[in-house]
C-alpha positions as CSV (number, residue, x, y, z in Angstrom):
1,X,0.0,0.0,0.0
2,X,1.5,3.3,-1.0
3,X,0.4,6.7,0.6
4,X,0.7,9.5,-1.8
5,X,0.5,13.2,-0.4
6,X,-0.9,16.0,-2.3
7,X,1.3,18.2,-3.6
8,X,-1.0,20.9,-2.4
9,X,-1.2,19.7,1.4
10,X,2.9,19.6,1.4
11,X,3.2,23.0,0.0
12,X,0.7,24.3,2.8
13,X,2.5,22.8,5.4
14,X,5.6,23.3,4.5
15,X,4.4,27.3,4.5
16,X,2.7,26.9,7.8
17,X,6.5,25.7,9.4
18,X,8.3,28.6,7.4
19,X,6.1,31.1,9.0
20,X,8.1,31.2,12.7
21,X,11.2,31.3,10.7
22,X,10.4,34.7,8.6
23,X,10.1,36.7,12.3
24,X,11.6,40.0,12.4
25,X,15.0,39.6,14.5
26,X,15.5,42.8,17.2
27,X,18.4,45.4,16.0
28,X,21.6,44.6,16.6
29,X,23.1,46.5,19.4
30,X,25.8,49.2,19.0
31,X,28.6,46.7,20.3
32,X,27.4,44.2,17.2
33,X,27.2,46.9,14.6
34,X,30.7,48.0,15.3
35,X,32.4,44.8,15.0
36,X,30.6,44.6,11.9
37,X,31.9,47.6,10.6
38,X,35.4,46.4,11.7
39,X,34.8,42.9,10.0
40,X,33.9,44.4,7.1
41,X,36.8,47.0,6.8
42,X,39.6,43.8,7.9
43,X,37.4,42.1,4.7
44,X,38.2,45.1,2.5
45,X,41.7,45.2,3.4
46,X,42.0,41.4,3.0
47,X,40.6,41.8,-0.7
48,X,43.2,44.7,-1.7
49,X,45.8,42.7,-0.4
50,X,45.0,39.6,-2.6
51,X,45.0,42.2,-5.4
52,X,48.1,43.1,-4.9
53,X,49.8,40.1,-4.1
54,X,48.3,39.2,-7.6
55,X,49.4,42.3,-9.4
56,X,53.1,41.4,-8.1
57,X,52.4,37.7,-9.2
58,X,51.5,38.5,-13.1
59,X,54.2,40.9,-13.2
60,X,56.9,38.6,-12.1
61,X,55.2,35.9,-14.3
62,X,55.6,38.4,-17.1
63,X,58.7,39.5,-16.7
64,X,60.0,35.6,-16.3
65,X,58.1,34.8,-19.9
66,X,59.5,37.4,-22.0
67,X,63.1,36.6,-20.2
68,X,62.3,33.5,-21.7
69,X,63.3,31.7,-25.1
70,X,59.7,31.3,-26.1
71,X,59.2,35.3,-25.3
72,X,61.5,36.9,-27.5
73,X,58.6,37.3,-29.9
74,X,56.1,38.2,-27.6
75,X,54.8,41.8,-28.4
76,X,55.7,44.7,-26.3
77,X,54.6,45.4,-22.6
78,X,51.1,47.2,-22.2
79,X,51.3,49.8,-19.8
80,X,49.9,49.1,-17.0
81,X,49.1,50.8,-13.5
82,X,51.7,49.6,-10.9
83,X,50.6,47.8,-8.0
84,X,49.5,49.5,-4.9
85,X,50.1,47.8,-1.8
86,X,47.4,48.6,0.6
87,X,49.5,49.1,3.8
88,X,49.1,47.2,7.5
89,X,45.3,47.0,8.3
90,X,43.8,49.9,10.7
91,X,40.9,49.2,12.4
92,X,38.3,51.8,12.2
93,X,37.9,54.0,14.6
94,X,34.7,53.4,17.4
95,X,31.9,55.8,16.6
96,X,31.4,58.5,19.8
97,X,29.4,57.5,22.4
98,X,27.6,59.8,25.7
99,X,29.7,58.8,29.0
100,X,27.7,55.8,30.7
101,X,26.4,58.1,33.4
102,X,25.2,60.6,30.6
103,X,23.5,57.4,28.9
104,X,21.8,56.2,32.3
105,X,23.5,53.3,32.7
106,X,24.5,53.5,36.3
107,X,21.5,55.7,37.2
108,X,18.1,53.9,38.7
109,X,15.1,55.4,36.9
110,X,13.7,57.1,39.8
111,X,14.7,58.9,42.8
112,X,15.2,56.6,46.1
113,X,12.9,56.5,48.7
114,X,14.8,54.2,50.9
115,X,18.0,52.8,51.0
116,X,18.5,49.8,48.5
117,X,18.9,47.3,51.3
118,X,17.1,46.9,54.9
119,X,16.1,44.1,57.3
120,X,12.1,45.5,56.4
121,X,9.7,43.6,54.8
122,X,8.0,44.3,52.5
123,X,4.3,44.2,54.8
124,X,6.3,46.7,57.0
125,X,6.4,48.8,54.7
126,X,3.3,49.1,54.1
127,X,2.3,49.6,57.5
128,X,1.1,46.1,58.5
129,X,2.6,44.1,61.1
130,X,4.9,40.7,60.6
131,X,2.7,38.2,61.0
């Protein structure tokens, strides 16, 4: 006995699983989008450096072919722009930020009505007695 499953039921269900996965994710956080930035600048840099390193590659490759016997009829050199080398990598620099106390980090959101800590409960507080 074979079961067969219409292909109208597996495309409905397979839409009614993909449905949690297409939930908006929160924002990254300041910390996250910086080190994306700098992963993204250290990619950059990576890329011009394989450039160059392959600028410097065909260039010696050339040079080593018409220094050859099977280059002394090659046509003439096209001028080309020399290779740059990109330098060592700097990071980019952290965007500005407010000091922490300016941001409200250490700050509690209200004023204090009591010190953070005591042996009272919390029906003491309020007036009643311990039971």
């Amino acid at each position: 006995m074979r079961f067969a499953i219409p292909a109208l039921t597996l495309a409905a269900a397979l839409a009614l699983a993909a449905g949690p996965a297409a939930a908006k994710l929160p924002p990254p956080s300041e910390e996250a989008k910086a080190k994306a930035a700098e992963t993204a600048a250290k990619n950059a840099w990576t890329d011009k450096v394989g450039a160059f390193q392959l600028c410097q590659s065909m260039n010696r490759t050339a040079d080593h072919y018409r220094k050859s016997p099977a280059g002394k009829d090659a046509p003439p050199p096209v001028d080309t722009p020399p290779c740059t080398d990109p330098g060592a990598f700097v990071p980019p620099a952290p965007p500005a930020s407010a000091p922490l106390e300016a941001a409200g980090a250490h700050s509690p959101p209200g004023m204090a009505t009591s010190p953070p800590s005591s042996k009272e409960t919390a029906a003491e507080k309020q007036g009643q007695p311990k039971k």
